[in-house]
Jmol script that loads the backbone (N, CA, C; Angstrom):
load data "model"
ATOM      1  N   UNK A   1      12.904   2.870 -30.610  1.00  0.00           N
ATOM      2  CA  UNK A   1      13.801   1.735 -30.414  1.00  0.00           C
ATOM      3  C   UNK A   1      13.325   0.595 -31.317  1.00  0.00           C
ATOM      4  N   UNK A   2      14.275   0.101 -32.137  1.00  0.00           N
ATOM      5  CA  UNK A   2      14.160  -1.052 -32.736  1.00  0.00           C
ATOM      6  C   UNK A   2      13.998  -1.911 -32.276  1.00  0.00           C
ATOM      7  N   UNK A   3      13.154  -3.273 -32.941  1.00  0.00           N
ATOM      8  CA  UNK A   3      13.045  -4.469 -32.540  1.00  0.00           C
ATOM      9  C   UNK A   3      14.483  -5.196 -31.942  1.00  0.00           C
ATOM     10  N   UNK A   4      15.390  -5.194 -32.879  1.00  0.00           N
ATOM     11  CA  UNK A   4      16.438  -5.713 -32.567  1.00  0.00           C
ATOM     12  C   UNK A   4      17.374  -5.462 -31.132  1.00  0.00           C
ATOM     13  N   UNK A   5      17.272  -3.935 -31.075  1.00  0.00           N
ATOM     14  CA  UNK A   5      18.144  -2.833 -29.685  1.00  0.00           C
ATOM     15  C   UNK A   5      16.712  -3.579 -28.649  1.00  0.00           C
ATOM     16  N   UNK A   6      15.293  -3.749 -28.689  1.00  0.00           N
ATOM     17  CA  UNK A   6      14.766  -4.303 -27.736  1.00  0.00           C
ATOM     18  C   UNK A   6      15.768  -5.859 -27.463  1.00  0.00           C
ATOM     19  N   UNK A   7      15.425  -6.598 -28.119  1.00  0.00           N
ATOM     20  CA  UNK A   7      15.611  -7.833 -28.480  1.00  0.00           C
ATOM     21  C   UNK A   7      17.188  -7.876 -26.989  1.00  0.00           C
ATOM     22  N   UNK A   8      18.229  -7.262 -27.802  1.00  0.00           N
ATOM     23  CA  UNK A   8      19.608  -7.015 -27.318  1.00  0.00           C
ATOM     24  C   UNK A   8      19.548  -6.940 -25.457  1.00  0.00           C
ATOM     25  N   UNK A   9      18.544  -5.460 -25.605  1.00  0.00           N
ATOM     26  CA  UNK A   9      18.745  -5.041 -24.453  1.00  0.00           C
ATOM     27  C   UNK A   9      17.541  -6.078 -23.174  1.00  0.00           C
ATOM     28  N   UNK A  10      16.787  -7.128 -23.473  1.00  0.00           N
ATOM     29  CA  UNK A  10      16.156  -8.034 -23.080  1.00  0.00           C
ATOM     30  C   UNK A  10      16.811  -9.046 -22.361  1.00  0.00           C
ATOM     31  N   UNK A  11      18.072  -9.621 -23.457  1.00  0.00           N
ATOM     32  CA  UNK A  11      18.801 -10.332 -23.276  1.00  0.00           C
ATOM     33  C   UNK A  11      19.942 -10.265 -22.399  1.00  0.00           C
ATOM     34  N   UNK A  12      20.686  -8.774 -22.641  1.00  0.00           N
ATOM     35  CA  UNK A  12      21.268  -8.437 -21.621  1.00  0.00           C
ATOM     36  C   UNK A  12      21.066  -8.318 -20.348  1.00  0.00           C
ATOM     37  N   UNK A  13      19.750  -7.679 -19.997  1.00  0.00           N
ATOM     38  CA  UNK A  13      19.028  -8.102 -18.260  1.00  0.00           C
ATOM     39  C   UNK A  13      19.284  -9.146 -18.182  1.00  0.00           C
ATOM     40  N   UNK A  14      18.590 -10.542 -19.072  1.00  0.00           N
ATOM     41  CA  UNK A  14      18.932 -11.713 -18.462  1.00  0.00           C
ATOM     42  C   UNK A  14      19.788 -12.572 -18.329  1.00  0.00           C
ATOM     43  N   UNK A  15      21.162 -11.974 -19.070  1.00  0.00           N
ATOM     44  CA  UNK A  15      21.750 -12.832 -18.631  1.00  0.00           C
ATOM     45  C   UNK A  15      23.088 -12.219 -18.068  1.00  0.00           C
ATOM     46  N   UNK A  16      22.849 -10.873 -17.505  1.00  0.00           N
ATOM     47  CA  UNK A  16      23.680 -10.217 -16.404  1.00  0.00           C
ATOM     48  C   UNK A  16      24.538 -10.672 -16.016  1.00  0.00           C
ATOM     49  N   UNK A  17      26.160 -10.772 -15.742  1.00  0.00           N
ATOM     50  CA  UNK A  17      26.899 -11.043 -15.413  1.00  0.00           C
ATOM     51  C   UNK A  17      26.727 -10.587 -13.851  1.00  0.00           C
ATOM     52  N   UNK A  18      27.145 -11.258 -12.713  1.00  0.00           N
ATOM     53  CA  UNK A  18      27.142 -11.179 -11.108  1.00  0.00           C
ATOM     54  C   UNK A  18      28.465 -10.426 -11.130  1.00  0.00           C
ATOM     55  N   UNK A  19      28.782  -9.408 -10.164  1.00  0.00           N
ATOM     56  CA  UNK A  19      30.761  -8.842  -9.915  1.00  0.00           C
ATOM     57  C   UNK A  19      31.310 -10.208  -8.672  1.00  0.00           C
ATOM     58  N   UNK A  20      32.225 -11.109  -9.266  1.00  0.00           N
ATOM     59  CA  UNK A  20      32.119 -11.353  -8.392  1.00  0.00           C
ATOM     60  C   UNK A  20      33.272 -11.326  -6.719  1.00  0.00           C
ATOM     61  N   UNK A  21      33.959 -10.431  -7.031  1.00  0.00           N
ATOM     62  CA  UNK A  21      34.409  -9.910  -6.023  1.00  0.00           C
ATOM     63  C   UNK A  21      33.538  -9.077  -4.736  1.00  0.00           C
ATOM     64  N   UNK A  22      32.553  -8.677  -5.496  1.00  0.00           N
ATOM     65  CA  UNK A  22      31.269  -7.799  -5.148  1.00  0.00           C
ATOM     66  C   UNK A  22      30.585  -8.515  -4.249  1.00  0.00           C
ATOM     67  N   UNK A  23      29.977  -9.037  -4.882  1.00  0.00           N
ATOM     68  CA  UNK A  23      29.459 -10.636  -4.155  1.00  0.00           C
ATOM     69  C   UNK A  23      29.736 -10.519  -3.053  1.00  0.00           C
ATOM     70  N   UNK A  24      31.168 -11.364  -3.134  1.00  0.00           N
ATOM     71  CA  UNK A  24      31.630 -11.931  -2.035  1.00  0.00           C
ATOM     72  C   UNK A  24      32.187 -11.252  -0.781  1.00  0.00           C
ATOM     73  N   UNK A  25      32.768 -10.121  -1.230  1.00  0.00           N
ATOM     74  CA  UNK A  25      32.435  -8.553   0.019  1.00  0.00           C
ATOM     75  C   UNK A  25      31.335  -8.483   0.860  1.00  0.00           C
ATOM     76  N   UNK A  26      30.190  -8.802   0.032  1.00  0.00           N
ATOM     77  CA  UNK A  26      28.981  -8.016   0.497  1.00  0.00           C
ATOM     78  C   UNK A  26      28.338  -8.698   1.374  1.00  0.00           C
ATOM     79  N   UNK A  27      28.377 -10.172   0.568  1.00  0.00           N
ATOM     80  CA  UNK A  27      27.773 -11.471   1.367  1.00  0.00           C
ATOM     81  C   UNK A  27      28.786 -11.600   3.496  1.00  0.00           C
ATOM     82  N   UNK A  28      30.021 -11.484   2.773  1.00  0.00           N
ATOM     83  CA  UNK A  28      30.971 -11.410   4.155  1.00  0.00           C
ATOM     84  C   UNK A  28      30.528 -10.465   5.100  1.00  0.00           C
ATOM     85  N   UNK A  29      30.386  -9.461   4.865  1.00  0.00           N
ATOM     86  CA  UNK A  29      30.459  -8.514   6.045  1.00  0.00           C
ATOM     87  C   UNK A  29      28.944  -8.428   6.038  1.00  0.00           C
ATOM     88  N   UNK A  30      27.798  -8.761   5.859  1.00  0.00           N
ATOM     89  CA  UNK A  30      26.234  -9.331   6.001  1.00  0.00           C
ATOM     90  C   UNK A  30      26.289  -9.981   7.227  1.00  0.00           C
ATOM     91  N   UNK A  31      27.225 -11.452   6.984  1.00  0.00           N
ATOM     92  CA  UNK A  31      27.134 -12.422   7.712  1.00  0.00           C
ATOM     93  C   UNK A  31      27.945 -12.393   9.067  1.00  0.00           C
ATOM     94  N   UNK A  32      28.757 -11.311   8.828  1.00  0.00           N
ATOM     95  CA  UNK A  32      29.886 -10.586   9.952  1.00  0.00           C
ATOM     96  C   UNK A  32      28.612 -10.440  11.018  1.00  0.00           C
ATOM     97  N   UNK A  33      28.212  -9.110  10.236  1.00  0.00           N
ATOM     98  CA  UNK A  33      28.128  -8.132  10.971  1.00  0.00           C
ATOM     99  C   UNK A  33      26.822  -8.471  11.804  1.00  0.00           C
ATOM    100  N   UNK A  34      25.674  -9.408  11.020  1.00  0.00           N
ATOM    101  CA  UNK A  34      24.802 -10.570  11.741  1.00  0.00           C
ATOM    102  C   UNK A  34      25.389 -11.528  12.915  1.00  0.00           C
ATOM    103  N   UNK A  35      26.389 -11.931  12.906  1.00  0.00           N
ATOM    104  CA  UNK A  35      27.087 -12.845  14.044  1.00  0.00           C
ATOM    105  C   UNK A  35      27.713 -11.742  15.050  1.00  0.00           C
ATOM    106  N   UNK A  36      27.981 -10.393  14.836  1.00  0.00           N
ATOM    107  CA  UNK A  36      28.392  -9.268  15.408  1.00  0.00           C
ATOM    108  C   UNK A  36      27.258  -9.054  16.408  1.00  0.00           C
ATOM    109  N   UNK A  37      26.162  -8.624  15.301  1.00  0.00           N
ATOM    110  CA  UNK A  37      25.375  -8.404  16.469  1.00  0.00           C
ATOM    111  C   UNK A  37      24.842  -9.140  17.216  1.00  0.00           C
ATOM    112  N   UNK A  38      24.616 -10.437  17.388  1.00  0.00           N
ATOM    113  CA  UNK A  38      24.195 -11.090  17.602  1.00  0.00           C
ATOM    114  C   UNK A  38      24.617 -11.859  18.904  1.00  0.00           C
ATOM    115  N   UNK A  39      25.921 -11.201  19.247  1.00  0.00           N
ATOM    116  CA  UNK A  39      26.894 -12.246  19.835  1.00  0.00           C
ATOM    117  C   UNK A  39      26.571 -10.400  21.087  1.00  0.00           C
ATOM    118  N   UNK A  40      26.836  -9.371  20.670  1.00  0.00           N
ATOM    119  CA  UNK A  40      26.555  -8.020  21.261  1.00  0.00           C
ATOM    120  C   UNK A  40      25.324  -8.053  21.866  1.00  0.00           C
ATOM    121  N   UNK A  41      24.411  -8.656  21.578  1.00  0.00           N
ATOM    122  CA  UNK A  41      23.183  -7.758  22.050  1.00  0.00           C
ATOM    123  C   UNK A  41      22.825  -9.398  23.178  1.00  0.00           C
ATOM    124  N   UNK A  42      23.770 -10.156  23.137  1.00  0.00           N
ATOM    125  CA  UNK A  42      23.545 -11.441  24.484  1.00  0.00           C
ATOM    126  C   UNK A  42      24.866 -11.134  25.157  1.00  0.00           C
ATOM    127  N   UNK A  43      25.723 -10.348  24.675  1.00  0.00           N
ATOM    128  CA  UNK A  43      26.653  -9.478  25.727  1.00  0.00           C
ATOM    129  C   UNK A  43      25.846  -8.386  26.736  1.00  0.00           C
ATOM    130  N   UNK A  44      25.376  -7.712  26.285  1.00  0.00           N
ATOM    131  CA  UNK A  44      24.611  -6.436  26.827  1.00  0.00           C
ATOM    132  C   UNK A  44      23.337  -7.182  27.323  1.00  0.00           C
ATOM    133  N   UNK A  45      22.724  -8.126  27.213  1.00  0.00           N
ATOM    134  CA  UNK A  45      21.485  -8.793  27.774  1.00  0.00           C
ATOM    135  C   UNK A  45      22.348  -9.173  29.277  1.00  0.00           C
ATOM    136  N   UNK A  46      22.980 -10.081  29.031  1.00  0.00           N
ATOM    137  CA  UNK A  46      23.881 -10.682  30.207  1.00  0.00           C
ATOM    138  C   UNK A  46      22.838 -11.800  30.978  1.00  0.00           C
ATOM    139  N   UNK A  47      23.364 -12.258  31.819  1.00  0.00           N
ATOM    140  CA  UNK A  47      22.447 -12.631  32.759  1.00  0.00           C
ATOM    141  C   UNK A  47      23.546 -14.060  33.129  1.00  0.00           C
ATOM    142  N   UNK A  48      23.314 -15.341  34.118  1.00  0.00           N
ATOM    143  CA  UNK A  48      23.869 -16.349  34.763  1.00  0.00           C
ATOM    144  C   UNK A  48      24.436 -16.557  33.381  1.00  0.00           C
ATOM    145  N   UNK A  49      23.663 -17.403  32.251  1.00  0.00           N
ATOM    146  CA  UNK A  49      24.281 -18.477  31.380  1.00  0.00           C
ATOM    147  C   UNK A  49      23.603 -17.460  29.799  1.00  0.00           C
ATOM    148  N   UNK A  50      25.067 -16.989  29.502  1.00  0.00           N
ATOM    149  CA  UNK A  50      24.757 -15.701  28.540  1.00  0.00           C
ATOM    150  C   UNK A  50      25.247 -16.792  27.296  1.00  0.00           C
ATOM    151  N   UNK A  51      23.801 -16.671  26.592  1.00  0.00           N
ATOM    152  CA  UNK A  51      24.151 -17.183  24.809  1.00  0.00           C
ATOM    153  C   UNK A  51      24.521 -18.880  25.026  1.00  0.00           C
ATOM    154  N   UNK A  52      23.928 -19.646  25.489  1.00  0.00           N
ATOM    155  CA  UNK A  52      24.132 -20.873  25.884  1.00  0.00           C
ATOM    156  C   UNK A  52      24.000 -21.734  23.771  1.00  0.00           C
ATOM    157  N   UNK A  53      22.952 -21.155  23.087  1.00  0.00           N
ATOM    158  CA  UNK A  53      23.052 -21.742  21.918  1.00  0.00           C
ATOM    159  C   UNK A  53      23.886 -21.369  21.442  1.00  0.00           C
ATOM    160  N   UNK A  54      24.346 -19.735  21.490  1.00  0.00           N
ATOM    161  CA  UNK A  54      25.054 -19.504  20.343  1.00  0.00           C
ATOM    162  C   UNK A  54      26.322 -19.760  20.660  1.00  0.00           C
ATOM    163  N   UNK A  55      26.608 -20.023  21.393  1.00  0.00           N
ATOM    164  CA  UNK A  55      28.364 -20.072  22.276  1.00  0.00           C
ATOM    165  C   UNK A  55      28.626 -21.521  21.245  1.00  0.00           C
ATOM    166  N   UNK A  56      27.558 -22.734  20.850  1.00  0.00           N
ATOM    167  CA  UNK A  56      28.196 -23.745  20.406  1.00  0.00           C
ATOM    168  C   UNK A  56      28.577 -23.498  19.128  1.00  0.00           C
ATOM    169  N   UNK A  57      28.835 -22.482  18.961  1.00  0.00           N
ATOM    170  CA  UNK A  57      29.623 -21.823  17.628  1.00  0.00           C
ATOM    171  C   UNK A  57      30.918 -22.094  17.749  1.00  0.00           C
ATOM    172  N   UNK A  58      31.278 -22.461  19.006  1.00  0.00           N
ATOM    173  CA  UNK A  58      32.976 -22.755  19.697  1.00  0.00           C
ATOM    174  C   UNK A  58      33.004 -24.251  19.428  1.00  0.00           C
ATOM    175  N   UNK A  59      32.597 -24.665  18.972  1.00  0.00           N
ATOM    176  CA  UNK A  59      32.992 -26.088  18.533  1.00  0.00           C
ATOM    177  C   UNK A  59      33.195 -26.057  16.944  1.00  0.00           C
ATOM    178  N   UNK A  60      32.818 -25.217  15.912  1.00  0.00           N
ATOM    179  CA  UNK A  60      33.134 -25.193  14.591  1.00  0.00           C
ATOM    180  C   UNK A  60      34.415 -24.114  14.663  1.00  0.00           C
ATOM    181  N   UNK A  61      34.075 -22.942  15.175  1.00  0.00           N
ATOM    182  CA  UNK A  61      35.060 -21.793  15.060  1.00  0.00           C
ATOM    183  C   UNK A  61      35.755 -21.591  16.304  1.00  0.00           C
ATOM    184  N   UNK A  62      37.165 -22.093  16.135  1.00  0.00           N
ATOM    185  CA  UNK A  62      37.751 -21.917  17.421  1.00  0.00           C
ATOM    186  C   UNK A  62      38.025 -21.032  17.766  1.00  0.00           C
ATOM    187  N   UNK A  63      38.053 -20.422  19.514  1.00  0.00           N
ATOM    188  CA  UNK A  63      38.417 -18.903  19.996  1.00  0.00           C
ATOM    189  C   UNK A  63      37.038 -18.033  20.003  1.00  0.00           C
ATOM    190  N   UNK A  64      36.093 -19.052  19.097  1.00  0.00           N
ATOM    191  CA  UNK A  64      34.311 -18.127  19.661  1.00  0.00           C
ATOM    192  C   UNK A  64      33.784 -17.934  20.880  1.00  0.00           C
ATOM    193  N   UNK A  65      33.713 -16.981  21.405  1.00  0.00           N
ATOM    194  CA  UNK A  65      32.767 -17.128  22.685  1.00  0.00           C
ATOM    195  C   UNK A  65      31.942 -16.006  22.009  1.00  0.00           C
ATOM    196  N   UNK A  66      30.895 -16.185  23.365  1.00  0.00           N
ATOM    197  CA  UNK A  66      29.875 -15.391  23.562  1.00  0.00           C
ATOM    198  C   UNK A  66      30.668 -13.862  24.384  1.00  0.00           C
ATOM    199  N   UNK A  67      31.304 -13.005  23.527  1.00  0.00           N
ATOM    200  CA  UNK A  67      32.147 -12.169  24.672  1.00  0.00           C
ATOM    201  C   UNK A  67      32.602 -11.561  23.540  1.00  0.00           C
ATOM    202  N   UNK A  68      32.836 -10.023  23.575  1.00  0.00           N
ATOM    203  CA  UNK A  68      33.284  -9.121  22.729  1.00  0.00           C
ATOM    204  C   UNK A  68      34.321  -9.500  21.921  1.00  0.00           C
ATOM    205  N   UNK A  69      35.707  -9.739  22.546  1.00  0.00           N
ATOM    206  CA  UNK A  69      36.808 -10.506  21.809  1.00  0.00           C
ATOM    207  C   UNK A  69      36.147 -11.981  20.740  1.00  0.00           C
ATOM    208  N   UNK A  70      35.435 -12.254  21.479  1.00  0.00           N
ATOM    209  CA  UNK A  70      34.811 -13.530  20.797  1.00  0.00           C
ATOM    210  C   UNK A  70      33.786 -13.254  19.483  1.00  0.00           C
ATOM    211  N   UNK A  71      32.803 -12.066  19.700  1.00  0.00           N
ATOM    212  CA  UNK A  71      32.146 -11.425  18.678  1.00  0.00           C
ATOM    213  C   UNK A  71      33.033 -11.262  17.284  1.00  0.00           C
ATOM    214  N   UNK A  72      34.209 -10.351  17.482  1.00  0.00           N
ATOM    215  CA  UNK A  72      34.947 -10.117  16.460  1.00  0.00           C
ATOM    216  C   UNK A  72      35.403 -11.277  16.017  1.00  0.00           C
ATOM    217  N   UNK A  73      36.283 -12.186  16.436  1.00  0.00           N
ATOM    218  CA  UNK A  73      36.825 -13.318  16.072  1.00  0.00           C
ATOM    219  C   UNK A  73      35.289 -14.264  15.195  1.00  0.00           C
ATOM    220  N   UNK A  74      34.484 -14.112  15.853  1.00  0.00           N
ATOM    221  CA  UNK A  74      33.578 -15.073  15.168  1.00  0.00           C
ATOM    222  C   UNK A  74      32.699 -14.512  13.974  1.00  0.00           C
ATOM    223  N   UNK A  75      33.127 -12.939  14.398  1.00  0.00           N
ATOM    224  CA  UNK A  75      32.888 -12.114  12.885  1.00  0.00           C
ATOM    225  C   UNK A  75      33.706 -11.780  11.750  1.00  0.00           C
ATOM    226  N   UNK A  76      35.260 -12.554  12.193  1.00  0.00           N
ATOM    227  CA  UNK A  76      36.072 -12.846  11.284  1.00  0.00           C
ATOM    228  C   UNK A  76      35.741 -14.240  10.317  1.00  0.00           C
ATOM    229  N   UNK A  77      35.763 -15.078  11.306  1.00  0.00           N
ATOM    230  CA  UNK A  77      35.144 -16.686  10.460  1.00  0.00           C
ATOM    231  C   UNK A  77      33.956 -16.148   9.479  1.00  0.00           C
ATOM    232  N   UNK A  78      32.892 -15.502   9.887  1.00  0.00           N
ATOM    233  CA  UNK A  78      31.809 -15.368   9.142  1.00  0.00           C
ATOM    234  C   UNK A  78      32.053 -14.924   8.073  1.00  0.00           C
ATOM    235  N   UNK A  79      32.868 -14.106   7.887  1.00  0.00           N
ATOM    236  CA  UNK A  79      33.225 -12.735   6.794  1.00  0.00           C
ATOM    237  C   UNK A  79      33.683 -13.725   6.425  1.00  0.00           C
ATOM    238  N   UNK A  80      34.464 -14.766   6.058  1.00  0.00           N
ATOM    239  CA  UNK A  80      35.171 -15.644   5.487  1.00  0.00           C
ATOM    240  C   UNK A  80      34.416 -16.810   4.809  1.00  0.00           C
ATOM    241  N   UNK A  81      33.321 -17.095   5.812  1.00  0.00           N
ATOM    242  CA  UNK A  81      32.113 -18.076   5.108  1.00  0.00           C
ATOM    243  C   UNK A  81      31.899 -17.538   3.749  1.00  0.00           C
ATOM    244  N   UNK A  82      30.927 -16.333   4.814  1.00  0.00           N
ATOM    245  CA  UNK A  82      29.943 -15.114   3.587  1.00  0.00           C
ATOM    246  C   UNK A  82      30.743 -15.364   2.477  1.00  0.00           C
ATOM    247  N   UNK A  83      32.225 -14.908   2.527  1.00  0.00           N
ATOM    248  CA  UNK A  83      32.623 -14.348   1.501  1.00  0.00           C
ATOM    249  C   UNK A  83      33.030 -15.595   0.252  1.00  0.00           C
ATOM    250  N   UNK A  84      33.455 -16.758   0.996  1.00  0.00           N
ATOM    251  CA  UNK A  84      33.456 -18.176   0.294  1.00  0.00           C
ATOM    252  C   UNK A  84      31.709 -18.557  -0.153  1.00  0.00           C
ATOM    253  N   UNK A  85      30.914 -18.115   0.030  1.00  0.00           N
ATOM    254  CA  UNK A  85      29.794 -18.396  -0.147  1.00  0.00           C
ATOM    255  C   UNK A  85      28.994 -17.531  -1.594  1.00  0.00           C
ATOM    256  N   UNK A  86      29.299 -16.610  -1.355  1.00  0.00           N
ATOM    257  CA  UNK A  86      29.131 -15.195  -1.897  1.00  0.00           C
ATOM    258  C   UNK A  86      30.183 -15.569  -3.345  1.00  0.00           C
ATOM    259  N   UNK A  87      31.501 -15.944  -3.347  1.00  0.00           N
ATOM    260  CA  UNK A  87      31.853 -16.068  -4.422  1.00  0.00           C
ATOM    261  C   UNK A  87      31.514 -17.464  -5.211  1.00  0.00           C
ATOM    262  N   UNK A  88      31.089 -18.447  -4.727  1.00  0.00           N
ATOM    263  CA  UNK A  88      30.729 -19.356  -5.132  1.00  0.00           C
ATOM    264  C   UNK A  88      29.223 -19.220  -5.453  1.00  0.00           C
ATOM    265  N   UNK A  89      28.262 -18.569  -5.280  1.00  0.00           N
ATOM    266  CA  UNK A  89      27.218 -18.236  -5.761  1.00  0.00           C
ATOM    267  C   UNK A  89      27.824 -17.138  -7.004  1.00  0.00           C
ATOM    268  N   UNK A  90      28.389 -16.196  -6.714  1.00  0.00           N
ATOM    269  CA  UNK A  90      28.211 -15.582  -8.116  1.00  0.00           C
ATOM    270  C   UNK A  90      29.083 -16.181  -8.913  1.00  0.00           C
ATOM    271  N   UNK A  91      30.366 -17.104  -9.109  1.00  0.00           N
ATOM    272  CA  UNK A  91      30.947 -18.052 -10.091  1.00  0.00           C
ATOM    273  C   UNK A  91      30.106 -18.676 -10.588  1.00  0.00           C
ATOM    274  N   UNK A  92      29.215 -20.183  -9.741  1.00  0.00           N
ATOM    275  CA  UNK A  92      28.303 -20.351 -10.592  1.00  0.00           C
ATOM    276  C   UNK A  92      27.029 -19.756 -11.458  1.00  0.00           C
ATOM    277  N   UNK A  93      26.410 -18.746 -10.998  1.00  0.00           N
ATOM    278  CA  UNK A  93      25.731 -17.769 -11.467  1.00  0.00           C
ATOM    279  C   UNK A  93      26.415 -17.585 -12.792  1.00  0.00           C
ATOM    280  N   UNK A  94      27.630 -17.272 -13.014  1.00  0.00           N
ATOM    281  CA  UNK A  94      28.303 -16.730 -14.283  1.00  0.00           C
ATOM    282  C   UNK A  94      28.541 -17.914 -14.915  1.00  0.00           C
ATOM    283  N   UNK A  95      28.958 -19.174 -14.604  1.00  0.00           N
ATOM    284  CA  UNK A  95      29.650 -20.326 -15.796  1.00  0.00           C
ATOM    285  C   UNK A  95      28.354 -20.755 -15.878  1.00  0.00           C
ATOM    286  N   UNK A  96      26.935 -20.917 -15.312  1.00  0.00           N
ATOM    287  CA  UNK A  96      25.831 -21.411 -15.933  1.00  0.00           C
ATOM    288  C   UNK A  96      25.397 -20.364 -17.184  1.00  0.00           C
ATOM    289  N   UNK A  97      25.488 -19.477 -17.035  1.00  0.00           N
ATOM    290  CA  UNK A  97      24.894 -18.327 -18.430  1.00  0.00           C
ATOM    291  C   UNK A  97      25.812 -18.466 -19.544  1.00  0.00           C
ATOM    292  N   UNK A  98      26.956 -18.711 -18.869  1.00  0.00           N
ATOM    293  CA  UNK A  98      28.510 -18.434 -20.061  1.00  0.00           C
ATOM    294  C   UNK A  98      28.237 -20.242 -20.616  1.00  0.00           C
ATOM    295  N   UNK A  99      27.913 -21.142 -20.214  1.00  0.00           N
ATOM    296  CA  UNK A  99      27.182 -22.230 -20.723  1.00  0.00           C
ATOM    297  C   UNK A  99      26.237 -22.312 -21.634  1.00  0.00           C
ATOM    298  N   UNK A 100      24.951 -21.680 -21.202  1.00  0.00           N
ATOM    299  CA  UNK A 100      23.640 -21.645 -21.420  1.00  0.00           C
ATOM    300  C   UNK A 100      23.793 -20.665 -23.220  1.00  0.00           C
ATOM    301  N   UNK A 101      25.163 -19.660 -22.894  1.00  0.00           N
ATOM    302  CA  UNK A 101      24.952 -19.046 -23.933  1.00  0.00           C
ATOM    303  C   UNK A 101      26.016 -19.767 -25.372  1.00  0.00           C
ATOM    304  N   UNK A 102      26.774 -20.425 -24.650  1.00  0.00           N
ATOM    305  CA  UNK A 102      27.387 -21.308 -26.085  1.00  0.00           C
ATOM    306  C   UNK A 102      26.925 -22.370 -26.261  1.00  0.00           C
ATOM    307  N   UNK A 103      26.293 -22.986 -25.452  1.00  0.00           N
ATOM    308  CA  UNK A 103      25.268 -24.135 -25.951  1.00  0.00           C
ATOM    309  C   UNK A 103      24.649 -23.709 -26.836  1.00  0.00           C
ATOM    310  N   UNK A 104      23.607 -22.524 -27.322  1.00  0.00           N
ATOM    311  CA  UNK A 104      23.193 -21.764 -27.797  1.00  0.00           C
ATOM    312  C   UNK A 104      23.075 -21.301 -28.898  1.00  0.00           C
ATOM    313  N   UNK A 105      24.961 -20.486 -29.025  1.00  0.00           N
ATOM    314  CA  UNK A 105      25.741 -20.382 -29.930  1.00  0.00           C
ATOM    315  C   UNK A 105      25.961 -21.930 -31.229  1.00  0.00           C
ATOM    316  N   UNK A 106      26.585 -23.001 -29.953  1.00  0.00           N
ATOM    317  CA  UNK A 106      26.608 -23.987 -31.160  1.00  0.00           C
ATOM    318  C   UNK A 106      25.571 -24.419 -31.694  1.00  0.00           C
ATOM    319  N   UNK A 107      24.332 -25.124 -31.056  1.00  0.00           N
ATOM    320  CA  UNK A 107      23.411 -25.343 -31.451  1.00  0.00           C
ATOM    321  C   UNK A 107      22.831 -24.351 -32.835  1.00  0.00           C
ATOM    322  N   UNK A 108      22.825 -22.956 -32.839  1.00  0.00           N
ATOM    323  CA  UNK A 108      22.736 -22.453 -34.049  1.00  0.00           C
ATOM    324  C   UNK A 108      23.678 -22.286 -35.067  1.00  0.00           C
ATOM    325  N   UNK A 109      24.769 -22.448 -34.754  1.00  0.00           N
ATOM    326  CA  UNK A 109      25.759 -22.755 -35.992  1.00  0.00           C
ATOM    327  C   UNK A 109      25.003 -24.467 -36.638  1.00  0.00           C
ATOM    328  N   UNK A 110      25.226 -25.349 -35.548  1.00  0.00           N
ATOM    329  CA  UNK A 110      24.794 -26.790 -35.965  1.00  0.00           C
ATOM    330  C   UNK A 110      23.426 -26.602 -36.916  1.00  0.00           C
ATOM    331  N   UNK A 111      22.337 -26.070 -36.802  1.00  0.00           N
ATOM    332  CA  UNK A 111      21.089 -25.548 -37.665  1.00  0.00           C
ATOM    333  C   UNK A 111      21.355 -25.104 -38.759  1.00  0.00           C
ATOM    334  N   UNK A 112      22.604 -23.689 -38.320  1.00  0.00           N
ATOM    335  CA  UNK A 112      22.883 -22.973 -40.117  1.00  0.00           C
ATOM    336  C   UNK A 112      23.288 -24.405 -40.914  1.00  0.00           C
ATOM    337  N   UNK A 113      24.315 -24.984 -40.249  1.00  0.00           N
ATOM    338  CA  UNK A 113      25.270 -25.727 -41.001  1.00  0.00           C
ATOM    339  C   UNK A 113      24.087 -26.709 -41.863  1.00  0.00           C
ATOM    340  N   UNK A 114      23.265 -26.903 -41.210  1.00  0.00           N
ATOM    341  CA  UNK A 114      22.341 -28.264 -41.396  1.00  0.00           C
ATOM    342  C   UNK A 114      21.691 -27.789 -42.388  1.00  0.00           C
ATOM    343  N   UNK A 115      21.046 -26.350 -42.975  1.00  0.00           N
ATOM    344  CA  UNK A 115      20.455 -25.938 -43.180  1.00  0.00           C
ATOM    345  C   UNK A 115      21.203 -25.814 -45.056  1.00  0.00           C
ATOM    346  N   UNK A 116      22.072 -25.634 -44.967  1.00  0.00           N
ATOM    347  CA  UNK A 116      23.067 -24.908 -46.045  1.00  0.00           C
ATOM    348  C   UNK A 116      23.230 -26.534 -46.604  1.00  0.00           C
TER     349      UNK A 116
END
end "model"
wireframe off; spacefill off
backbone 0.3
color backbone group
């Protein structure tokens, strides 16, 4: 392997493009399926005053309880965070490199030019 095909293939690791539909799938149903269980396993615990912290999830996400119907519903909001979260991490991820690399670009045209 040539210096150059190193050089290339260096550059390409770093400055990887994110999918970002991918992302934001992945991040969603993470954060689902974390508030899923989470909301399940203080269902199945049970006891007088079931999930007293996590229930104040019903003041941001309406229709949350601590209660199966409520699990899903509040694993709908999440999937929706995640997934607003998830694409906004990998957008910026991508317009900082797609930046970083025409800054780059001009700056070495500006050198040739200077140079000539």
């Amino acid at each position: 392997m040539n210096k150059s095909a190193s050089d290339k293939a260096i550059l390409m690791a770093a400055f990887a493009r994110m999918d970002i539909p991918g992302l934001a799938v992945a991040m969603g149903s993470i954060f689902a399926l974390v508030l899923f269980l989470a909301t399940t396993a203080l269902v199945i615990k049970g006891g007088e005053v079931v999930g007293p912290h996590l229930s104040l999830l019903g003041i941001y996400l309406p229709g949350y309880e601590v209660s199966w119907l409520g699990g899903l519903i509040g694993a709908a909001y999440f999937w929706l965070i995640g997934a607003v979260l998830g694409f906004s991490i990998a957008f910026l991820w991508n317009m900082t490199h797609y930046l970083y690399i025409a800054l780059m670009v001009v700056r070495t045209m500006w050198w040739r030019m200077m140079a000539d």
